[in-house]
DRENDO-1510 file (C-alpha; in Angstrom, 1 decimal, always signed):
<recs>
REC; n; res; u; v; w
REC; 1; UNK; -0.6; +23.7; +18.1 .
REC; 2; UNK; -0.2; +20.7; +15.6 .
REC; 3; UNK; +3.1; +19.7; +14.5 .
REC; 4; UNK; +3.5; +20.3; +10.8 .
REC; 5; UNK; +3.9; +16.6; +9.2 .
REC; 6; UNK; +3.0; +15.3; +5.6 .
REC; 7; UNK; +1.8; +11.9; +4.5 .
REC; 8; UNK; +1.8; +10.5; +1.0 .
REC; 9; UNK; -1.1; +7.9; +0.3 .
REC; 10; UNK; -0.4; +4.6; -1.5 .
REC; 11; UNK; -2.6; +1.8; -2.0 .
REC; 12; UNK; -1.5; -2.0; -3.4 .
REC; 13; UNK; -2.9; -4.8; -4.9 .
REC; 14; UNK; -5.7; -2.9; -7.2 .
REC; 15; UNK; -7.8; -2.9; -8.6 .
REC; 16; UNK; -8.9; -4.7; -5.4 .
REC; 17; UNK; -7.9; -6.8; -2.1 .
REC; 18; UNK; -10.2; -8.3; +0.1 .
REC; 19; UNK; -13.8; -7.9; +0.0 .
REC; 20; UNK; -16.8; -9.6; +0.5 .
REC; 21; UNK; -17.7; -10.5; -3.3 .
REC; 22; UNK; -16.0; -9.8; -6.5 .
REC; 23; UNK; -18.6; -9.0; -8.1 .
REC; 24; UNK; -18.3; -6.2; -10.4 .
REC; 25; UNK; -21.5; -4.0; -8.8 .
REC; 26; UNK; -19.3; -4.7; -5.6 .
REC; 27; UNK; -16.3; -4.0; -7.1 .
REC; 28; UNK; -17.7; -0.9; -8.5 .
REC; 29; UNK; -19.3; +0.5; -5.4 .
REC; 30; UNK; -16.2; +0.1; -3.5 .
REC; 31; UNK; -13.8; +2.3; -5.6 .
REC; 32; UNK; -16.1; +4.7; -6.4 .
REC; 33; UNK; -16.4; +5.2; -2.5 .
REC; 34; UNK; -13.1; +5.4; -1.8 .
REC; 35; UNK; -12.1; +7.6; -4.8 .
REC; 36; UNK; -14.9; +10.1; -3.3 .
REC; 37; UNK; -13.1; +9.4; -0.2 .
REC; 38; UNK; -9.4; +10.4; -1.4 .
REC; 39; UNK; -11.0; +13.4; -3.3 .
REC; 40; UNK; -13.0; +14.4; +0.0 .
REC; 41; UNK; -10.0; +14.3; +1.9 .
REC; 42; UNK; -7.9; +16.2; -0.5 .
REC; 43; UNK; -5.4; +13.7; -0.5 .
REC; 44; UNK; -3.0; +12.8; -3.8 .
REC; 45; UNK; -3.0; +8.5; -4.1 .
REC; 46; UNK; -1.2; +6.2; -5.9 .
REC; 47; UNK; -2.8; +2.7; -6.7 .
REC; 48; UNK; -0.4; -0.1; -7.4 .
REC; 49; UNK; -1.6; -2.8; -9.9 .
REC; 50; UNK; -1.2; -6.4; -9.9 .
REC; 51; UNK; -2.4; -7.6; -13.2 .
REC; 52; UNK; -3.5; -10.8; -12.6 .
REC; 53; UNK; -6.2; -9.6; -10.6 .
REC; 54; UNK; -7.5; -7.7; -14.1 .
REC; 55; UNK; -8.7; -11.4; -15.8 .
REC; 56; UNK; -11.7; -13.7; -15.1 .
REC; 57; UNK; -11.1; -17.4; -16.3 .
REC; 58; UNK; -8.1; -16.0; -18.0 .
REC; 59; UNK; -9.4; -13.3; -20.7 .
REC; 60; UNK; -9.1; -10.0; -19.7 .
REC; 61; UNK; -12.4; -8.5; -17.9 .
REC; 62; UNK; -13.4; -5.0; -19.0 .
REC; 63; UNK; -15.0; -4.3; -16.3 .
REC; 64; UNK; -12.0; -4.9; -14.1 .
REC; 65; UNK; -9.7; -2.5; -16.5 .
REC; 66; UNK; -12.5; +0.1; -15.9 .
REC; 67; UNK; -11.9; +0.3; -12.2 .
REC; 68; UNK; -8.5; +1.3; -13.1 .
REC; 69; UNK; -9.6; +4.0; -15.6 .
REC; 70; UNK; -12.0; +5.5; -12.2 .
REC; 71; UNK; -8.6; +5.8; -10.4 .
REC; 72; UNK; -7.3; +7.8; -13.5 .
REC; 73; UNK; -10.0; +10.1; -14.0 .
REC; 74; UNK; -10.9; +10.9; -10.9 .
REC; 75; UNK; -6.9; +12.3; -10.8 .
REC; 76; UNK; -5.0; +9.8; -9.5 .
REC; 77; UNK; -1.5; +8.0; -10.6 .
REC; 78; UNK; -1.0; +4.0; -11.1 .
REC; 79; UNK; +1.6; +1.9; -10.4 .
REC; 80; UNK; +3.3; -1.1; -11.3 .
REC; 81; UNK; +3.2; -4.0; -8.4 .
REC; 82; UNK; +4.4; -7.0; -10.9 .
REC; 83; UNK; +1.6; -8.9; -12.5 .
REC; 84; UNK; +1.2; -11.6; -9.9 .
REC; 85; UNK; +2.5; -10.4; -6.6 .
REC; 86; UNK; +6.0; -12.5; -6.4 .
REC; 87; UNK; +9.0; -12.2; -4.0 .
REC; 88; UNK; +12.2; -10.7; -5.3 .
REC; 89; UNK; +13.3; -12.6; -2.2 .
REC; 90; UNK; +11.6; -15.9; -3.1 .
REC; 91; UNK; +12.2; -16.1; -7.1 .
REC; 92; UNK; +15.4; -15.5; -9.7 .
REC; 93; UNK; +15.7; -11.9; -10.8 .
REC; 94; UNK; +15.2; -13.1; -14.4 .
REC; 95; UNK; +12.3; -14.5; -13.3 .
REC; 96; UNK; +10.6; -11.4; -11.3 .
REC; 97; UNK; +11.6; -9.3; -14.0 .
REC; 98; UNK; +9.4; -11.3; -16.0 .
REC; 99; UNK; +6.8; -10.9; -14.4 .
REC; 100; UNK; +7.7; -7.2; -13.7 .
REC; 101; UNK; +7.0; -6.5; -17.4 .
REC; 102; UNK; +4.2; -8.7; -18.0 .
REC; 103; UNK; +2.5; -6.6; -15.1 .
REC; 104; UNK; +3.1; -3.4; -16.8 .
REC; 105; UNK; +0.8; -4.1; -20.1 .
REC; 106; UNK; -2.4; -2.8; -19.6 .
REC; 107; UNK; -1.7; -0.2; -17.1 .
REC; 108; UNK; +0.9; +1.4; -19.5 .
REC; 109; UNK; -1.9; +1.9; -21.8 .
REC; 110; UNK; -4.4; +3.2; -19.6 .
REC; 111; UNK; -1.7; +5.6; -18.3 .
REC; 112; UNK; -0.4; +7.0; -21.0 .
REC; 113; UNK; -4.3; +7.2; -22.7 .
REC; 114; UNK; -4.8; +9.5; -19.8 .
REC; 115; UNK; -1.8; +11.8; -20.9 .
REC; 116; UNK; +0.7; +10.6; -17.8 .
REC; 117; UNK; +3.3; +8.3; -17.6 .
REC; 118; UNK; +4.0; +4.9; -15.6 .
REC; 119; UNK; +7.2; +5.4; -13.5 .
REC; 120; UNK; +6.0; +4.1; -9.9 .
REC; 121; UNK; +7.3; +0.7; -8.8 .
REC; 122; UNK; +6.6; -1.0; -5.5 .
REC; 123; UNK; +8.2; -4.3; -4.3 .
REC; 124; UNK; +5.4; -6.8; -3.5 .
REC; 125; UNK; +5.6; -7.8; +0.4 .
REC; 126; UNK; +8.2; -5.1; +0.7 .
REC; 127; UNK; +11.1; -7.9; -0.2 .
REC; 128; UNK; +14.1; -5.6; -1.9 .
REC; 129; UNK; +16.5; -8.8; -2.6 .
REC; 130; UNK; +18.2; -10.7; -0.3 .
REC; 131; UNK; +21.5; -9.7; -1.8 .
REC; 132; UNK; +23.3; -6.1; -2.5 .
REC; 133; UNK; +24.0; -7.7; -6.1 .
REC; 134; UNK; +20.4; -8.1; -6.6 .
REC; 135; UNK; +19.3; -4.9; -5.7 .
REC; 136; UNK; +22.1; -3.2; -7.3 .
REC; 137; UNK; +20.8; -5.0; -10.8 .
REC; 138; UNK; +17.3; -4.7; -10.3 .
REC; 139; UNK; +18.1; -1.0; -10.1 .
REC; 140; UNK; +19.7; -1.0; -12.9 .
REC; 141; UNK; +16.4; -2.5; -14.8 .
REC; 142; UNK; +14.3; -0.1; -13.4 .
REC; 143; UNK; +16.7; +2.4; -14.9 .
REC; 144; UNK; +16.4; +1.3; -18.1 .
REC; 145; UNK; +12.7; +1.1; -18.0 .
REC; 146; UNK; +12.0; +4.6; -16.3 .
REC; 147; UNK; +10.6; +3.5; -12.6 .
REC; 148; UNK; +11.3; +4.8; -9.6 .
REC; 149; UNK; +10.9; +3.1; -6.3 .
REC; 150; UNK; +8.0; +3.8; -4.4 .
REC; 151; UNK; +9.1; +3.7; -0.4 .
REC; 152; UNK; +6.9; +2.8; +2.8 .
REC; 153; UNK; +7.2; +4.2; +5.7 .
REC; 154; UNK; +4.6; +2.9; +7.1 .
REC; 155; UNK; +3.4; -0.5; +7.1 .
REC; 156; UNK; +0.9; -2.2; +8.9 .
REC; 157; UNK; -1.4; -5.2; +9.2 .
REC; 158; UNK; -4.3; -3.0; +7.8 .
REC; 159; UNK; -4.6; -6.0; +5.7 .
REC; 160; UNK; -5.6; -8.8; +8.7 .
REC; 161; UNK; -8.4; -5.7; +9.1 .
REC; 162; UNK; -9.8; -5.7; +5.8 .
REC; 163; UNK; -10.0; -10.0; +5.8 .
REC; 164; UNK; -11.9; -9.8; +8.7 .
REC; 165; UNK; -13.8; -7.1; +7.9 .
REC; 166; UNK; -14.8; -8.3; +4.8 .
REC; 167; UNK; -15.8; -12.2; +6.1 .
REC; 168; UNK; -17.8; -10.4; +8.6 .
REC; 169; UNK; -19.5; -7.9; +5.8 .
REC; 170; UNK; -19.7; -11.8; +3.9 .
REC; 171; UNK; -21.3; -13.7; +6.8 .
REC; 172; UNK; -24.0; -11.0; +7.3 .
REC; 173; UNK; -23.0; -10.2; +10.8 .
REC; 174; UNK; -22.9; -6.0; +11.1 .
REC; 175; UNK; -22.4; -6.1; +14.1 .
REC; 176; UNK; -18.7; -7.7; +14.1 .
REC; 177; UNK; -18.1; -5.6; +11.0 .
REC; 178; UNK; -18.4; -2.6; +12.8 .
REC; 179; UNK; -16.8; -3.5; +15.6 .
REC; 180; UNK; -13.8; -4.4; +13.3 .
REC; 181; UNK; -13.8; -1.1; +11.8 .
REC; 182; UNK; -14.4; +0.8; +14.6 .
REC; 183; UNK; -10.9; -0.7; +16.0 .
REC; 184; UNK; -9.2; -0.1; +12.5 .
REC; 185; UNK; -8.7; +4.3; +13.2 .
REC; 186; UNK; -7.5; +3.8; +16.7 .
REC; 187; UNK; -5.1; +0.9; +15.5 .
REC; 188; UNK; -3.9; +3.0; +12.6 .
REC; 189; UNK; -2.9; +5.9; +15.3 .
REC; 190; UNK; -0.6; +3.8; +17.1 .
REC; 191; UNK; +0.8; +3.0; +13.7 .
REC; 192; UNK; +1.2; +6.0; +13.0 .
REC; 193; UNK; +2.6; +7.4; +16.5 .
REC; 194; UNK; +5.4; +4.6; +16.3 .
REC; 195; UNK; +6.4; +5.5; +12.7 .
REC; 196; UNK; +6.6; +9.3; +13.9 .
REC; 197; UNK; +8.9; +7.9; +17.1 .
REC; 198; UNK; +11.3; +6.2; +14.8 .
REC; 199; UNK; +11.8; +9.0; +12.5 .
REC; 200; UNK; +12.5; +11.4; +15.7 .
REC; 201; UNK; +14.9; +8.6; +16.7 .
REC; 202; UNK; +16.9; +8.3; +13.1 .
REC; 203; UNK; +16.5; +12.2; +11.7 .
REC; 204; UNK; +15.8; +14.1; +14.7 .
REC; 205; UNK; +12.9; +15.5; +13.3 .
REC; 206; UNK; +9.3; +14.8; +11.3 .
REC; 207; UNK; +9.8; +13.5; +8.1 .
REC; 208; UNK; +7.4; +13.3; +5.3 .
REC; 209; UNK; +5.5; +9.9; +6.0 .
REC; 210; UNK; +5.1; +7.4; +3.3 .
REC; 211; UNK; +1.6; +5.1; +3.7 .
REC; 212; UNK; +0.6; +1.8; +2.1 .
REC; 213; UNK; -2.9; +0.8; +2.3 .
REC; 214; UNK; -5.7; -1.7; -0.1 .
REC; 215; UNK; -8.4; -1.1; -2.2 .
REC; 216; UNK; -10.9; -2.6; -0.2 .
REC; 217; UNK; -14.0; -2.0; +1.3 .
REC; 218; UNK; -12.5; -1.1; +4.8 .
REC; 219; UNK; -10.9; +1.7; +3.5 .
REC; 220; UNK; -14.1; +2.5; +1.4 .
REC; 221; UNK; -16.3; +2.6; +4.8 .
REC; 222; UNK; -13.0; +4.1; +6.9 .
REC; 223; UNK; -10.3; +6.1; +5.0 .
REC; 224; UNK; -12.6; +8.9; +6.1 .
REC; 225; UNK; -12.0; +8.6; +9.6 .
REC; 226; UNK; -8.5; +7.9; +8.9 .
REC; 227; UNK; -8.5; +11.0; +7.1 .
REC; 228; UNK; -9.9; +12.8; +10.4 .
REC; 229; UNK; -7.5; +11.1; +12.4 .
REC; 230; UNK; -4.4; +12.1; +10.5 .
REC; 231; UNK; -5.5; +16.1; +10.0 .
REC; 232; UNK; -6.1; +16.1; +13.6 .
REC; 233; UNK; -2.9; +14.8; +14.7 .
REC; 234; UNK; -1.7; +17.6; +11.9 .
REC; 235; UNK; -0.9; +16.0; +9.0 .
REC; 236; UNK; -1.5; +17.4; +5.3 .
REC; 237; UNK; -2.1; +15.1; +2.4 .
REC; 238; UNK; +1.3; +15.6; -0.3 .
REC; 239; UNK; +1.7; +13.6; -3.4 .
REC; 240; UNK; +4.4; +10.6; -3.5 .
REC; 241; UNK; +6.6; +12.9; -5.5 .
REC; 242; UNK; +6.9; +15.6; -2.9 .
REC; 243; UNK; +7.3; +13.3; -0.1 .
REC; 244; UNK; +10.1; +11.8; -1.7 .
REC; 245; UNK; +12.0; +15.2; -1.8 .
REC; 246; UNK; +12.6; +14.7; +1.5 .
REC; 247; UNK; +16.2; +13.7; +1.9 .
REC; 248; UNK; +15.3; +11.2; +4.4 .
REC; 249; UNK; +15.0; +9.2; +0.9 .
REC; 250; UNK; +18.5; +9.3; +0.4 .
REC; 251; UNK; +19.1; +7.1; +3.4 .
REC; 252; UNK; +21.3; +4.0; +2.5 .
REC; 253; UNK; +18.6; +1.3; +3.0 .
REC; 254; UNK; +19.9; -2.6; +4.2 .
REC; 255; UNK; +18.8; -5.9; +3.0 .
REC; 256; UNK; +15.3; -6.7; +3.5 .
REC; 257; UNK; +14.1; -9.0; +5.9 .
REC; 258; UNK; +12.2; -11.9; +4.8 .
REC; 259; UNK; +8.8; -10.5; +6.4 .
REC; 260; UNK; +9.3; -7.5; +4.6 .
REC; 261; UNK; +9.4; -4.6; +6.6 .
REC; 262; UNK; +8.8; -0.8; +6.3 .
REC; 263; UNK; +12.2; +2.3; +5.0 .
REC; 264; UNK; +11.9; +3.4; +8.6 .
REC; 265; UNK; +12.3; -0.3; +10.2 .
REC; 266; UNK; +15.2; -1.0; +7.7 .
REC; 267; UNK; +16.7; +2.6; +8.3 .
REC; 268; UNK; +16.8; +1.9; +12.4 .
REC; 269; UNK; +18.0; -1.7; +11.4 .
REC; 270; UNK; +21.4; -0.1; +9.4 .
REC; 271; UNK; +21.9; +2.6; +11.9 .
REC; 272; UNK; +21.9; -0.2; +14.9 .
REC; 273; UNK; +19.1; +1.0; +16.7 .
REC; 274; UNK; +16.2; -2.3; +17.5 .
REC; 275; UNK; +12.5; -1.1; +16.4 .
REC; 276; UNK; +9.9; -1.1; +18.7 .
REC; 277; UNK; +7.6; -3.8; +18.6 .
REC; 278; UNK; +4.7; -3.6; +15.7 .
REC; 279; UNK; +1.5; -2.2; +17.0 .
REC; 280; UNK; -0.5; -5.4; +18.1 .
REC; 281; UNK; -4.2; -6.5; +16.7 .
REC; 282; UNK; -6.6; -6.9; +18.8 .
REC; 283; UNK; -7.3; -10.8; +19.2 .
REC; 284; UNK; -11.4; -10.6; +17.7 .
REC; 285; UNK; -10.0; -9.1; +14.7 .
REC; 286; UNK; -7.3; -11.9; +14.5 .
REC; 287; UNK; -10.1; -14.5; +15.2 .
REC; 288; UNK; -12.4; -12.7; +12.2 .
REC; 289; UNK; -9.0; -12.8; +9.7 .
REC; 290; UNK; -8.6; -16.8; +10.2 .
REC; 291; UNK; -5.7; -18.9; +10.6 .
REC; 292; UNK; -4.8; -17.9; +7.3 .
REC; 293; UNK; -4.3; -14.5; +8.5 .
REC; 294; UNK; -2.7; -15.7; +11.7 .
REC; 295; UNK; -0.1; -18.2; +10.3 .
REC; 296; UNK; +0.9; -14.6; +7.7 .
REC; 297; UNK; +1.4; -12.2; +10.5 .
</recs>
């Protein structure tokens, strides 16, 4: 019999992240795919936004801010992910606050046209501040403006899939592709076995599992199969909201390191216990990603 464990399903960088044109038939084709996906698989999603990625020669594209209205009424939540993706590590928090707000505009609207509220935050590359004083004020900003953290749990390099994935969907060269995404499930097991290790290790028990993913066309051809995957190792799909009633999320989390890291690495970090290694990528799908790719991992 299947151990009882929950995940909650996030995905970044929307209303897209690496595919193999931007076109907005392509565009289009990929989030209605993975919205039928989510829906398919039962499972509650929240999509982070980076606003930037919502103009075209700097005027805002329609048909960009109507990708964002599929993930609202098909039923899903938003987020806010900061307008252009900085480092709270990297930049002043004057400055990412900034940008924090800029990157709320549009989505604000779109969510509360839809009768819901914005009050999901996540921290681009993970990065929490490099100093308690940091945190402790950004908190306070988030505060005032009604967000709450969104966590990870676990993190992966599902991204160095999808760039490969999608220059080998851009190339023309099936073959590869699938071979890219046929690795991506059993990757994403190993993933997900490690993450279920450490939380045995810190809490003595399964804990409900926070996921980050993209909206890409990976996930549009494979969140299916990760969907299998996860049910048979006997998972159920929960909103963010009820996996966060887990009281695992009152853990004191530690400064973030600067490669960003998941709440369970950071957790093991504060409690003195050393993280097993990341789950490795096989080298084809390395070689597909680029030295871009390579040089980020």
């Amino acid at each position: 019999m299947p151990l009882a464990r929950a995940v909650a399903v996030t995905f970044d960088d929307l209303p897209f992240a690496s595919v193999p044109a931007d076109d907005d038939a392509t565009l289009k084709d990929m989030t209605d795919r993975l919205l039928g996906s989510l829906k398919a698989a039962g499972a509650p999603a929240v999509g982070f936004v980076n606003e930037a990625k919502l103009y075209r020669e700097g005027s805002l594209d329609e048909a960009r801010v109507q990708l964002l209205r599929h993930w609202l009424t098909a039923g899903f939540e938003l987020g806010n992910h900061t307008y252009s993706h900085p480092s709270l590590n990297r930049i002043s928090l004057e400055a990412f606050e900034a940008d924090f707000l800029r990157g709320e505009t549009v989505t604000r609207s779109l969510v509360r046209e839809s009768g819901g509220t914005l009050h999901w935050f996540r921290h681009p590359f993970l990065h929490l501040g490099r100093t308690p004083e940091v945190r402790a004020d950004f908190q306070r900003f988030l505060d005032e403006h009604g967000y709450r953290v969104a966590p990870v749990t676990v993190n992966s390099s599902e991204w160095i899939f999808a760039v490969a994935y999608a220059r080998a969907q851009a190339q023309g060269d099936a073959a590869s592709a699938q071979r890219i995404g046929d690795a991506y499930v059993p990757y994403m097991e190993q993933v997900f076995a490690r993450a279920e290790q450490m939380s045995l290790d810190l809490f003595g028990r399964t804990i409900s599992q926070v996921v980050v993913l993209h909206a890409n066309t990976l996930n549009a051809d494979y969140f299916s199969r990760l969907a299998g995957m996860l049910v048979r190792r006997g998972y159920r799909f929960i909103s963010l909201e009820e996996a966060l009633q887990d009281k695992a999320y009152a853990s004191h989390l530690g400064i973030s390191l600067d490669q960003g890291e998941s709440w369970l690495a950071n957790w093991s970090r504060v409690a003195g216990f050393r993280p097993s290694a990341p789950t490795t990528v096989p080298e084809f799908v390395m070689h597909w990603a680029g030295p871009a790719a390579i040089r980020g991992y």
